[in-house]
C-alpha positions in Angstrom: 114.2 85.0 83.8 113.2 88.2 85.4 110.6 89.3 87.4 108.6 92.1 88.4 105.9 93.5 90.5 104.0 95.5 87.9 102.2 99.2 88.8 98.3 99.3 89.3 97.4 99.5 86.0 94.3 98.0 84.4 94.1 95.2 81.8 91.9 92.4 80.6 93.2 89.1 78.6 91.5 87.1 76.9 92.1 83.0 77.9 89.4 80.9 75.5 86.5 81.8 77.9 85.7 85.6 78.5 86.4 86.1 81.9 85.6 88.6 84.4 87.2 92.3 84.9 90.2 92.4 86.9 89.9 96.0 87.5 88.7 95.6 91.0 86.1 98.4 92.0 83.4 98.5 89.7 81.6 102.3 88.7 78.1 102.2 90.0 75.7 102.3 86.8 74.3 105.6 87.6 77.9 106.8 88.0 78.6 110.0 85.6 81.6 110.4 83.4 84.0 113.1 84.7 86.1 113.4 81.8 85.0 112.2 77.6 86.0 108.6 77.1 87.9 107.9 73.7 87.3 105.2 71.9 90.6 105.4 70.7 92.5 101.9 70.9 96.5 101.5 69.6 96.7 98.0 68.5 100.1 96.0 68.8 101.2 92.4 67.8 103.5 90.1 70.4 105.2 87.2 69.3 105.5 86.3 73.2 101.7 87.2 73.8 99.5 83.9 74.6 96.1 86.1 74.6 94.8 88.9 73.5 95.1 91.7 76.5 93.6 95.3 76.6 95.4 97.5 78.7 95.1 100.9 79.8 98.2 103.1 80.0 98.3 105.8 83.0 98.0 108.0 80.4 94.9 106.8 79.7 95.5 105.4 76.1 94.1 101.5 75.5 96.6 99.3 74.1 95.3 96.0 72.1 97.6 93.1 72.3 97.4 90.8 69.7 99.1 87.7 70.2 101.0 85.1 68.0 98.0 83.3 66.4 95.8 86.2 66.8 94.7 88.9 64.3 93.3 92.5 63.9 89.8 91.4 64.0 90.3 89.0 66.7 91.5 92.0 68.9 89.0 94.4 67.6 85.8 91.9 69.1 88.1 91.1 72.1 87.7 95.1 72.9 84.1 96.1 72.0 83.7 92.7 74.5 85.3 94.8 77.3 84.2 98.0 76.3 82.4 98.7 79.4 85.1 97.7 81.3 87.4 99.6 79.6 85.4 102.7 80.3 85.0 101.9 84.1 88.7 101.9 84.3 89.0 105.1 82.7 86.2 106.4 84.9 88.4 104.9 87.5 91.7 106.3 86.6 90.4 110.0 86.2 89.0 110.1 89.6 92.6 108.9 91.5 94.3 111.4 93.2 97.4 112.8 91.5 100.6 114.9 93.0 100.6 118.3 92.1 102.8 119.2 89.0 104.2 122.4 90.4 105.5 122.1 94.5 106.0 125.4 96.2 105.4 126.4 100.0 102.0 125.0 101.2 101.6 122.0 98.9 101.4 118.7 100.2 103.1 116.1 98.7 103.5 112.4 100.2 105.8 111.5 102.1 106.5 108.5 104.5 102.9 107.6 103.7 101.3 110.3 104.7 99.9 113.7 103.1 102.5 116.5 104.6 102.5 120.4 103.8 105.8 121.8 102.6 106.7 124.1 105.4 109.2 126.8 105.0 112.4 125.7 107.9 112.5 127.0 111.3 114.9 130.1 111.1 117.6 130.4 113.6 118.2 134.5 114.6 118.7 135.6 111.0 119.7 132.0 109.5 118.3 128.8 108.6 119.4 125.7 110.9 121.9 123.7 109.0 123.6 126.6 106.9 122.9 129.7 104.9 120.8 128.0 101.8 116.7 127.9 102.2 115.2 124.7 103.8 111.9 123.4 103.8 110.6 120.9 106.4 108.6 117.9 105.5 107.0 116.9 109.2 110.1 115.8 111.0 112.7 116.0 107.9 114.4 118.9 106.7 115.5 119.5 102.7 117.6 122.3 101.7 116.1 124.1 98.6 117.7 126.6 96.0 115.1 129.3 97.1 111.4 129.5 98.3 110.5 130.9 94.3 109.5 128.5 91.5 108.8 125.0 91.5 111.2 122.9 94.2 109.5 119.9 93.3 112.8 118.7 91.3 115.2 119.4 94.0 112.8 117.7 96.5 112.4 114.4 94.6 116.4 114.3 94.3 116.5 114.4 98.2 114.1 111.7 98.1 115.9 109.6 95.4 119.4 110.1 97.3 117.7 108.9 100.6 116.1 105.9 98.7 119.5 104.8 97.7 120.9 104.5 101.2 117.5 103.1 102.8 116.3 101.0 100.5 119.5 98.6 100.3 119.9 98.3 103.6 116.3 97.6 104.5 116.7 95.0 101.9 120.0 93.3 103.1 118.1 93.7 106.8 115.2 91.8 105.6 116.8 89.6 103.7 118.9 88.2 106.2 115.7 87.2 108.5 114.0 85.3 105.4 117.1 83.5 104.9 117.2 84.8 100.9 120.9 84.8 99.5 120.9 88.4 97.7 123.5 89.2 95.2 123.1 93.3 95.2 120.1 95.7 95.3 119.9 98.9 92.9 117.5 102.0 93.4 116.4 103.2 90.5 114.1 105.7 88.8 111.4 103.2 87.6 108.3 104.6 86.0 105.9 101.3 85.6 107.3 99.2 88.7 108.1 99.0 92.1 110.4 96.5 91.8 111.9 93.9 90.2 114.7 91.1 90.6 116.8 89.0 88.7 117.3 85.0 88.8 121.1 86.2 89.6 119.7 87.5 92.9 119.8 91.3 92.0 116.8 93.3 93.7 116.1 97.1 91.9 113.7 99.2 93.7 111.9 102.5 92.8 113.1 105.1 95.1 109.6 106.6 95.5 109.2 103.5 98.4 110.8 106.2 100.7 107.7 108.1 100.0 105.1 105.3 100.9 104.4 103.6 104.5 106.7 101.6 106.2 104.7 98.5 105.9 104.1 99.0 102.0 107.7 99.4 101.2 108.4 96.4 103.1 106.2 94.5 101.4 107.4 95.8 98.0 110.6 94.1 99.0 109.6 91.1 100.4 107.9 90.5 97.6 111.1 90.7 95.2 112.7 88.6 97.8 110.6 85.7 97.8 110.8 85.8 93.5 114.3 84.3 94.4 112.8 81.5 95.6 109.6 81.2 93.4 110.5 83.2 89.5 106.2 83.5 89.1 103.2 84.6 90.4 102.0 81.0 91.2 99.7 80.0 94.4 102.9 78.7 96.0 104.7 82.2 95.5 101.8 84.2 97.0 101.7 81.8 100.0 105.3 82.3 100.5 104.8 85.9 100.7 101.9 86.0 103.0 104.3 83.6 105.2 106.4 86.9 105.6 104.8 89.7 105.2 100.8 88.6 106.2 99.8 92.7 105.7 100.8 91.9 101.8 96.9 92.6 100.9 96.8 96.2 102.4 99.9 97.5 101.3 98.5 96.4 97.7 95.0 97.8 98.7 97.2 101.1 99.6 99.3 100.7 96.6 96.1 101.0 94.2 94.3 103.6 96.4 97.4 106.3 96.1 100.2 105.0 93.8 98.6 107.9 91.1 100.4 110.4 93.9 104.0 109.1 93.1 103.3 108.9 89.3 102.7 105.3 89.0 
């Protein structure tokens, strides 16, 4: 079995009774759209689907699942149902903040969970510290660049993956050694629609972006995985073993929601 704590994504399922959003913040009624809403909906069948769910992709197309015993029409009632919720999350998801596509000198891009500039490096008589190639400074950390023209935003995130792959693990091994948690190997990946996940064979992957977030979210993240090698679900007993170890578990998912649309998830 694996398991996996998914992205902030939006999605309603459908369990006998209709039950309430899940989104979280709710639009005020008076609230105006920014962008045109599409009633567009792609609908796909599940054979491991209990329920019909309505998601909506970070790309803002609403996905239909229809389940086992389920059927078109089934689906199709299930959405006009939630159709206002479905457009409060896309009100929602329009009005998070996102990265910048492009990075040059002066953007600010997050980093160690907070908002930093992208500074040209101190020069050092007619050289930059640390060797002849352009640097840029992120606060206290220093990133060597190809030049100060185009888009660095590519040779940036490598720095940040390459750090996340010798910070992340032994965070991991560090944390798992206090809860006691018998870890088989952790992997840093480039995961699109997770933070992290683990295995029943005890191996942890993490998204590299963590390096990018506050201490006590990335933390979190992992302690999280960690206690799904105790508990393989999201059941009461699983959350309480979490808040056991990491009792800030609510605001780093609060912060999680509020600016995971900056690392492209």
């Amino acid at each position: 079995m694996r398991t996996e704590m998914p992205n902030t994504g939006a999605q309603q399922e459908f369990f006998g009774l209709m039950e309430a959003p899940v989104s979280g913040e709710v639009a005020p009624s008076n609230q105006q759209l920014d962008a045109p809403v599409s009633n567009e909906v792609v609908y796909q069948h599940s054979l491991r689907a209990k329920h019909y769910r309505l998601t909506l992709q970070r790309d803002g197309t609403a996905v239909a699942t229809i389940p086992k015993r389920g059927s078109q029409r089934g689906a199709q009632q299930f959405v006009e149902q939630h159709r206002e919720w479905l457009e409060r999350e896309r009100l929602r998801q329009a009005r998070r903040p996102r990265a910048a596509e492009v990075w040059v000198i002066g953007t600010h891009v997050l980093w160690r969970g907070e908002m930093r500039e992208i500074r040209r490096a101190t020069l050092v008589g007619a050289r930059f510290s640390g060797g002849d190639r352009p640097q840029v400074c992120l606060a206290a950390d220093t990133f060597r660049v190809p030049s100060f023209d185009g888009d660095i935003r590519p040779t940036l995130e490598a720095h940040f993956a390459r750090r996340g792959k010798i910070e992340l693990p032994a965070r991991t091994w560090e944390l798992a050694a206090i809860c006691g948690v018998d870890v088989k190997m952790v992997s840093v990946r480039n995961q699109r629609s997770r933070w992290g996940s683990c295995s029943e064979s005890g191996t942890i992957s993490l998204n590299w972006r963590l390096v990018q977030t506050p201490d006590f979210v990335r933390d979190y993240i992992i302690y999280h995985e960690l206690m799904h090698l105790r508990e393989m679900n999201h059941s009461a007993r699983f959350w309480a073993r979490v808040e056991e170890v990491c009792p800030r578990w609510k605001t780093a998912e609060k912060w999680l929601k509020q600016n995971g649309s900056l690392l492209g998830l």
